[in-house]
C-alpha atoms as one frame of an Amber mdcrd trajectory, in Angstrom:
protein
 -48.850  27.683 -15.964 -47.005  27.621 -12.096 -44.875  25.333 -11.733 -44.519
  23.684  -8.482 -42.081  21.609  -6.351 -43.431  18.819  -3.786 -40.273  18.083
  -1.911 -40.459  15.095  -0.621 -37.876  14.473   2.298 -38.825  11.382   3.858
 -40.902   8.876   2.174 -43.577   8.936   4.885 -43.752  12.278   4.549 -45.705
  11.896   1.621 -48.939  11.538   3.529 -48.782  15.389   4.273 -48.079  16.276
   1.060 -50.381  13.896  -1.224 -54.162  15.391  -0.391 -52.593  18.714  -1.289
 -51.040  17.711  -4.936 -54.378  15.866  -5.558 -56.182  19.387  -4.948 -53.477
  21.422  -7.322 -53.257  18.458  -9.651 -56.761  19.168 -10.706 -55.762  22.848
 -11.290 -54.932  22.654 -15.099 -53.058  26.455 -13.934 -50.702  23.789 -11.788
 -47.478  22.165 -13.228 -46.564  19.322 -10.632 -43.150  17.409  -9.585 -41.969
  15.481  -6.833 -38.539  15.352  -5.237 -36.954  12.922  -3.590 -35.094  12.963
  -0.512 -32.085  10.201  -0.051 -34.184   9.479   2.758 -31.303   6.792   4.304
 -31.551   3.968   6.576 -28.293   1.932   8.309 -26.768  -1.475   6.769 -24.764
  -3.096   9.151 -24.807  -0.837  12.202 -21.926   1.000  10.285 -23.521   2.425
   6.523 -25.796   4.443   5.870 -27.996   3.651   2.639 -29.895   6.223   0.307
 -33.534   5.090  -0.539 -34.088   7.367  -3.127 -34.123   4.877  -5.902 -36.302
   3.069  -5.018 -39.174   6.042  -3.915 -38.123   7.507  -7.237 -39.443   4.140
  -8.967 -42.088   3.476  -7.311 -43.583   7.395  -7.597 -43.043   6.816 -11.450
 -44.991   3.261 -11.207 -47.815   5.325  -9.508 -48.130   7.985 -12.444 -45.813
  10.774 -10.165 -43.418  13.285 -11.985 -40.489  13.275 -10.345 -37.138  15.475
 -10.494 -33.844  16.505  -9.098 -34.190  19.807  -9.873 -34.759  22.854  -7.645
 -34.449  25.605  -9.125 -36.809  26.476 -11.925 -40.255  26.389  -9.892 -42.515
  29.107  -8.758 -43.279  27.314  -5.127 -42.082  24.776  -3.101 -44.148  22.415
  -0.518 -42.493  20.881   1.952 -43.508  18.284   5.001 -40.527  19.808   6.360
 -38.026  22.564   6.829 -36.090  22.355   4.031 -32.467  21.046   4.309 -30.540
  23.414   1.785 -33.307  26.248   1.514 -30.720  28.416  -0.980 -30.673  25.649
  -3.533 -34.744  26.237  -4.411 -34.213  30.183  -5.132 -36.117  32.894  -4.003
 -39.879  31.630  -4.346 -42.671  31.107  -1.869 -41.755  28.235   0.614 -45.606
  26.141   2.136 -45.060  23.922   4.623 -47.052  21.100   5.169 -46.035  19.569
   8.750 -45.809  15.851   8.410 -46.971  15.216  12.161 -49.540  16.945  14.583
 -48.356  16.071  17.952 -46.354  17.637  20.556 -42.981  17.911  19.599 -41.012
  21.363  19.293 -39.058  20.102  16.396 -41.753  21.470  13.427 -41.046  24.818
  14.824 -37.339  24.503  15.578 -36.461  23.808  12.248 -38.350  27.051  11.298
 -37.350  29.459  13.243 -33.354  28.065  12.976 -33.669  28.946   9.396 -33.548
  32.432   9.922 -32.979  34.094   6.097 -35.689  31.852   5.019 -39.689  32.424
   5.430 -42.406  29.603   4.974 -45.799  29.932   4.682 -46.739  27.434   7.333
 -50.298  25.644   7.746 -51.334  24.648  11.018 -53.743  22.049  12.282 -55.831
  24.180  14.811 -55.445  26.959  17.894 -53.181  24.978  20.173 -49.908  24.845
  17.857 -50.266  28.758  16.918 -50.789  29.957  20.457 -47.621  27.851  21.449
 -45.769  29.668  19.053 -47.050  32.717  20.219 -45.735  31.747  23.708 -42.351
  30.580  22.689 -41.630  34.079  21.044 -41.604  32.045  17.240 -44.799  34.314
  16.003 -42.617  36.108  13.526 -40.506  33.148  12.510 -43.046  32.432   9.610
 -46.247  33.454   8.217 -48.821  31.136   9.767 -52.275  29.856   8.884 -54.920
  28.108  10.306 -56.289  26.095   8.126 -56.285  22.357   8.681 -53.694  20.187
   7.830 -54.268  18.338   4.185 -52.653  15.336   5.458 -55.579  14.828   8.117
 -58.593  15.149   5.231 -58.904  11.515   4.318 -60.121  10.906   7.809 -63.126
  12.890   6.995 -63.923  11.765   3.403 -66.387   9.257   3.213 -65.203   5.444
   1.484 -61.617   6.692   2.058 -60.848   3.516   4.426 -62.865   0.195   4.323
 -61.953  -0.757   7.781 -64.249  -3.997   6.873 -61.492  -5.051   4.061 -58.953
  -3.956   6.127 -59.730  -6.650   9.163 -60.381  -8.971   6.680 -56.776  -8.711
   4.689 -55.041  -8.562   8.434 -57.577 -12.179   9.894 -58.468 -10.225  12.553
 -61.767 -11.054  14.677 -64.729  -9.428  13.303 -66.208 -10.035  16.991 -63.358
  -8.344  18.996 -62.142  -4.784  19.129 -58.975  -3.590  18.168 -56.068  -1.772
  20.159 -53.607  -0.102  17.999 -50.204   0.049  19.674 -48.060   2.515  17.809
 -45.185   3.999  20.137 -42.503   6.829  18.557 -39.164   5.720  18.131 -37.637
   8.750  20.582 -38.519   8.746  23.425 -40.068   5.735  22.854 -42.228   3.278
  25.316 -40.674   0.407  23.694 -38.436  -0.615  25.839 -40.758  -0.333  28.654
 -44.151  -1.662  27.293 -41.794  -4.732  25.659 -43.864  -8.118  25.381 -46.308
  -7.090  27.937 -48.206  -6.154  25.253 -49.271  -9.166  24.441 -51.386  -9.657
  27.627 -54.113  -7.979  25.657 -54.580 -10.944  23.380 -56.939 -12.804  23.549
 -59.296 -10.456  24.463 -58.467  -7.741  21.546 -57.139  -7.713  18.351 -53.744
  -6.516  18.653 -52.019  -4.276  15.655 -48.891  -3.175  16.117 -47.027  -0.194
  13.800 -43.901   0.887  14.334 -42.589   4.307  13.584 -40.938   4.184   9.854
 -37.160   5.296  12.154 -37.636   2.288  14.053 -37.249   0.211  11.315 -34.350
   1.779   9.702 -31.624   2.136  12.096 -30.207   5.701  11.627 -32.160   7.248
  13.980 -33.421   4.267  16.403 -31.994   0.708  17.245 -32.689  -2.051  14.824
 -33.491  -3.504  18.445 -36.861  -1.341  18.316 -38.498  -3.611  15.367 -36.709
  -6.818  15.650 -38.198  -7.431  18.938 -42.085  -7.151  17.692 -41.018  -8.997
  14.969 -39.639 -12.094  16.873 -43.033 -11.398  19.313 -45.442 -11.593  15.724
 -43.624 -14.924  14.578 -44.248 -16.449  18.152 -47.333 -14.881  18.742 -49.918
 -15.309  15.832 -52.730 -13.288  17.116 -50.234  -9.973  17.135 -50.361  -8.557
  13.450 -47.253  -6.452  12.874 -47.718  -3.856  10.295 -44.717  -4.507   7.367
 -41.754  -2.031   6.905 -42.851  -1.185   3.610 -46.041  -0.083   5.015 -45.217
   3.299   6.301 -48.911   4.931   6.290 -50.546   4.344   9.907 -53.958   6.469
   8.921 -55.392   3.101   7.709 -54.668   1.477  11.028 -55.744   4.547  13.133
 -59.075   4.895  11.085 -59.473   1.051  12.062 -58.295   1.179  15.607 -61.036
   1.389  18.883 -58.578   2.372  20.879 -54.505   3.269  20.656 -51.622   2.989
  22.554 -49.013   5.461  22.507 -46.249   7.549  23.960 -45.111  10.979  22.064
 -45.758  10.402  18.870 -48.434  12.463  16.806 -50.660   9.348  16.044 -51.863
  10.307  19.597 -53.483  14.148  18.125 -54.134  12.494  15.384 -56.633  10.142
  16.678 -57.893  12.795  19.077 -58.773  14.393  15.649 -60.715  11.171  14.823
 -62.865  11.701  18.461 -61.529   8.496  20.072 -60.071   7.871  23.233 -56.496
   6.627  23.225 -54.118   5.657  26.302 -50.574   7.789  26.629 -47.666   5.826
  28.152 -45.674   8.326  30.125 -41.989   8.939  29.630 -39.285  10.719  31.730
 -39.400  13.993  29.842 -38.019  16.854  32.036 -34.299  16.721  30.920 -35.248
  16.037  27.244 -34.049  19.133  25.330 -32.522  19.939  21.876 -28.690  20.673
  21.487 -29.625  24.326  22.220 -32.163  24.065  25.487 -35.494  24.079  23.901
 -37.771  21.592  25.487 -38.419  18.612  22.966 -41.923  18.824  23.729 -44.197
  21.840  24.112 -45.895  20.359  26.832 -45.857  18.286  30.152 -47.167  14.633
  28.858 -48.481  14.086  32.167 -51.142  16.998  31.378 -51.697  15.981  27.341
 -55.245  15.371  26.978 -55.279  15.299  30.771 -59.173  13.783  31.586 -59.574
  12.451  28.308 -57.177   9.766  27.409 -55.781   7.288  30.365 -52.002   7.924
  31.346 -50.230   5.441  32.859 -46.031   4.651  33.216 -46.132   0.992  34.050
 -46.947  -1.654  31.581 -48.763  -3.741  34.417 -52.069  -1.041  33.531 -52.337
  -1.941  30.238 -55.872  -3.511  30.640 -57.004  -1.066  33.141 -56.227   1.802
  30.158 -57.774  -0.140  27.367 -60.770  -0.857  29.349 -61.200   2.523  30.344
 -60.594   4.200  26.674 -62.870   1.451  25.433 -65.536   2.425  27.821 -65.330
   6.171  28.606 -67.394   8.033  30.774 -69.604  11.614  30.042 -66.270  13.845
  31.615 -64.323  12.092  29.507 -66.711  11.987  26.111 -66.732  15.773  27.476
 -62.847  16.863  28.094 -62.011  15.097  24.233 -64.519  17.599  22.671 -62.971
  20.360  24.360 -59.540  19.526  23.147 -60.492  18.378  19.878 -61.856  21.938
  19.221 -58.632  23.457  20.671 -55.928  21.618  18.459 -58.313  21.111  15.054
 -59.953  23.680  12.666 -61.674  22.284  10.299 -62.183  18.386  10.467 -64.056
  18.128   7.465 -62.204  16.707   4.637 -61.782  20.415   3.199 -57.987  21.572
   4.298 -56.436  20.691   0.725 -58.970  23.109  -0.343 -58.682  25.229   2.317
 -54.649  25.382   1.874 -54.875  25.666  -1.935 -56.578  28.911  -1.683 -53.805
  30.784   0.045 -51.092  29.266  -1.910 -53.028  30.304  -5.271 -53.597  34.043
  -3.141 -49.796  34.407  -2.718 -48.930  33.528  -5.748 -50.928  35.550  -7.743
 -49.728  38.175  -5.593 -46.540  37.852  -7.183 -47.541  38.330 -10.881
């Protein structure tokens, strides 16, 4: 029996990780264990507090074998390049990504890690060609397969979006906007309460990247504003802290709102039309000069999704995404093709069989 480590950095990276260990954990050949990440948000302003407790418990509660360990396992999984790689000895390294968007970071963290190789899974054609192009092809061994973490999307009776609209009181009758900006760079700031113009006309959900919540990374500022707009504003449903998955609310979504973050691929992947707020980008680069994203907003999902950079065409967007013409029905096929292999529910499986290939290649 192989046993295997799910390391689980963040707690919302566990939605990348969990279609996978439901595959393996079927696999009576599979010994499966979970660690935790101290995964830390900021009290105060000033301290910084570890979460791992509390994931720890609450993996238990669920029926999830977790450890501190990590040494002693045959593979490692990761949403993530791993922090300490020389602490999980010399075994086979899978990485799951934990987001599909546009951001350089996934393969920065690779490629920085340069006496370590991952097996790394990839959602579809665009992400390995840019890697091609940014000279990174020989940073890792990579795989087109799917992403796991996008298979419950495509598995029938996964989401009830029914229940779901029924648990949040929202208006059978109306459609729903889903506005669910990235914590940096963020629209925030710039979208503000202007969202709320949309009401009464929609229902309005709004879902807040897990960072903006916690304070290490982004303002407390980010989430106490919605929430002082949801206490004033009844007809704005603000999804809870402790609520960290958005698939439910994308699945339920008509349309989304976004900026940079990867809930805007990921409801390409779903075949709906979302809007993309536009952000100063051109001077956004990591400590050593690589761009933070791999491409010009301005041109993502050009002719298929509405951009706009001024919260005053908010309507005009939604309208338009809610009511898209043939070029645009068009353009989202032919980019849905380009960054997705696979939409079918089938990656876990998909992903399985090469880790099970590699590691029997090591008996």
């Amino acid at each position: 029996m192989k046993k295997i480590l799910f390391d689980l950095k963040k707690e919302y990276y566990f939605n990348s990780l969990h279609p996978l260990y439901t595959a393996m954990s079927q696999d009576p050949d599979y010994d499966l264990w979970i660690r935790v990440g101290r995964d830390q948000h900021r009290f105060l302003g000033v301290f910084l507090i570890s979460n791992r407790s509390r994931i720890e418990d609450d993996l238990r509660d669920r029926g999830f074998r977790v450890t501190n360990r990590t040494t002693g396992f045959d593979a490692v999984i990761c949403g993530d390049a791993l922090k300490n790689p020389g602490k999980y000895d010399d075994v086979p390294r899978f990485h799951l990504d934990h987001g599909v968007g546009i951001k350089t970071l996934r393969i920065r963290n690779i490629a920085r890690q340069k006496n370590t190789r991952y097996h790394v899974f990839l959602e579809g054609r665009y992400w390995y060609d840019y890697i091609k192009s940014a000279g990174y092809g020989e940073s890792a061994d990579f795989h087109v397969t799917g992403l796991p973490k996008l298979d419950p999307f495509f598995q029938p009776g996964h989401y009830d979006n029914a229940a779901i609209k029924k648990k949040l009181g929202l208006d059978p009758g109306k459609q729903t906007v889903l506005f669910a900006p990235s914590y940096k760079p963020s629209c925030i700031d710039q979208i503000g309460d202007s969202i709320l113009e949309l009401i009464p006309r929609y229902n309005l959900v709004v879902k807040l990247h897990p960072y903006s919540w916690g304070g290490k990374y982004a303002s407390h500022s980010q989430h106490r504003m919605y929430q002082k707009l949801a206490e004033k504003q009844k007809e704005l449903f603000l999804v809870p802290e402790d609520e960290y998955d958005v698939y439910p609310y994308l699945y339920l979504a008509d349309t989304l709102i976004s900026d940079t973050s990867s809930v805007i691929n990921e409801f390409l992947a779903l075949g709906k039309h979302g809007i993309i707020y536009l952000l100063p980008h051109k001077s956004l680069k990591h400590s050593d000069g690589m761009p933070i994203l791999s491409i010009d907003p301005a041109e993502w999902l050009k002719g298929a999704f509405p951009h706009i950079s001024t919260p005053d065409r908010l309507e005009e967007a939604v309208e338009q995404a809610l009511s898209p013409s043939e070029a645009m029905k068009t353009k989202l096929e032919e980019y849905r093709k380009y960054f997705f292999t696979g939409l079918d529910g089938k990656a876990s499986s998909r992903v399985k069989e090469c880790i099970d290939s590699v590691l029997k290649a090591r008996e």
